[in-house]
N, C-alpha and C positions, 0 to 999 in steps of 0.2 A: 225250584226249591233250592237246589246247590248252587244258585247264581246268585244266589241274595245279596245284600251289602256285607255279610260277616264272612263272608269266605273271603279268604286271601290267599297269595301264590305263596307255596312253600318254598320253601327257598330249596334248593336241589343239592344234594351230594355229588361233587365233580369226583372225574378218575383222579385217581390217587391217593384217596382220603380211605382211613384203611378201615372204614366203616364197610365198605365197596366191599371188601376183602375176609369177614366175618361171617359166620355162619349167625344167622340171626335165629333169635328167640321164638319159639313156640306160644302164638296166642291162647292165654287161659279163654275158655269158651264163654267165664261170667265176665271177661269183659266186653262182650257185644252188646249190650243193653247198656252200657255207660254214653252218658252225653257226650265224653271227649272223644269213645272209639266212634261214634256215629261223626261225630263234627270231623276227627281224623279221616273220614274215609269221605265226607263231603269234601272237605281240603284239597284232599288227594284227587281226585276226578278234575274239579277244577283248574290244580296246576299241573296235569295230564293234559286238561285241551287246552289252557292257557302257551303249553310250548310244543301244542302240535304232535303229542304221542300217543298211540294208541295203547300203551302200557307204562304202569308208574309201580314200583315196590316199594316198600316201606323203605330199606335201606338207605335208596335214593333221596329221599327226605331226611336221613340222621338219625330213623326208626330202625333199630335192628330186633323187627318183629317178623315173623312169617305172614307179611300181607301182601300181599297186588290188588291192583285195580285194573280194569282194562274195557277194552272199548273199538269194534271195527267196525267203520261206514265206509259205503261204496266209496271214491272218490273220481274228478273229471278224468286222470290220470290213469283210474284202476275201477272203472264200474264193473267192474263183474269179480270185486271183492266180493265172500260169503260174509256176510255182518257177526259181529260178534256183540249182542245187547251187551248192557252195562253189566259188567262182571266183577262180584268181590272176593276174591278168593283169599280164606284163611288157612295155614297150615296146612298147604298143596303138597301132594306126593304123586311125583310118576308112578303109575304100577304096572305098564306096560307101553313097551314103545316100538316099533318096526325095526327092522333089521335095515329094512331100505332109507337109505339116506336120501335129503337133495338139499342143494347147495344152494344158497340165494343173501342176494346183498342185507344187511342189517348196520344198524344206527345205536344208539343210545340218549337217553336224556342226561347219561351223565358224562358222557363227552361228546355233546352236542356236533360237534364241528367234522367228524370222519366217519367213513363208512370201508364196511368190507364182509366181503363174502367167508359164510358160515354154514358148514353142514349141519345138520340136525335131522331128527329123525322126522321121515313124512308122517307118521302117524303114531300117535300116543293117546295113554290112556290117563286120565289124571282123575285124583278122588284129591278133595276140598271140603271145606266147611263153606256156607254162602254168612252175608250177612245179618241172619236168622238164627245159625246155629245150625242149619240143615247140613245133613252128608251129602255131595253131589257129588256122582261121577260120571265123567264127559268120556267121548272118543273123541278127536281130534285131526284135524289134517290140515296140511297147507298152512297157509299165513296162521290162522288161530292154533294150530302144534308147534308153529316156532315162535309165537308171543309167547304160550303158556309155558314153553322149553328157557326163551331168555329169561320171563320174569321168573321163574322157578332157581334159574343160574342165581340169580340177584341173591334171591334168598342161603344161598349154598356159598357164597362169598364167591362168586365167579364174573366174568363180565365177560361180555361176546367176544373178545379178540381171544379169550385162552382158547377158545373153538377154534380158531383162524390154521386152515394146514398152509396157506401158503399168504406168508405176511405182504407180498408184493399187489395184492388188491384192496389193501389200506390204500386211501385216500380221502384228501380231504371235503367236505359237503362240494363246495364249490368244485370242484371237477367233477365228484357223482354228477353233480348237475348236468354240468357241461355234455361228460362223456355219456354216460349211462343214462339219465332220464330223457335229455333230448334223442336220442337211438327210441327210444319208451315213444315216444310224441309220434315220430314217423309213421 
């Protein structure tokens, strides 16, 4: 359905652009039923796997609304991810989060090119609107608590490296590669 010929990639919001950096706007709930929030949120999915992410915010796109999209499958690299079905979350709020932190590498789509490690808490509770209009609230752990924790940053005008306690594990895709995912392959 979202693969059709009318979807197109959105073009992406890089760091820097002070869209990134803005507390985005609260989705009115009557706009779920519009054709463009439905075709927005096909968009969005699309150029989420079109570059390879399992999460996209509105931000990211130039939208400075309260949305994300998001999305985890196993992969060859990491089978024994917990999947995360296709997920649309409207005006998300943490309302509870662990005390206990853990520390793991993270990326962005909106500076595609570096990676670095990011505390964040193991376990959170988050309440959303879905694409329905319904209230959902999740518990959360592991990879699906640090998706819903970045793309939540997004919307709070934050981006992963403010998390960063020690800026010396920035680096670029290409040595993630190098160093860290082949270390992953062994």
């Amino acid at each position: 359905m979202w693969y059709g010929f009318r979807v197109k990639v959105l073009p992406r919001t890089k760091f820097g652009n002070p869209i990134l950096r803005a507390k985005a706007e609260k989705v009115p709930l009557s706009e779920l039923k519009t054709k463009y929030f439905k075709n927005l949120i096909e968009r969005m999915f699309y150029t989420m796997k079109q570059a390879h992410g399992i999460g996209l915010a509105a931000p990211q796109i130039s939208k400075s609304i309260q949305l994300f999209v998001a999305q985890i499958s196993p992969t060859k690299l990491r089978p024994n991810l917990k999947p995360l079905p296709k997920t649309i979350a409207i005006n998300p709020k943490i309302i509870q989060q662990s005390k206990e932190m853990e520390e793991d590498w993270e990326g962005c789509l909106s500076c595609p090119t570096i990676r670095g490690k990011v505390p964040r808490h193991k376990k959170i509770t988050v309440v959303y609107y879905d694409e329905f209009g319904e209230k959902q609230t999740v518990r959360l752990e592991g990879l699906q608590a640090r998706l819903f924790q970045h793309e939540i940053d997004h919307l709070n005008g934050n981006v992963y490296v403010d998390r960063m306690k020690d800026m010396k594990s920035l680096m670029t895709l290409s040595e993630f590669e190098e160093r860290i995912l082949k270390k992953r392959k062994k």
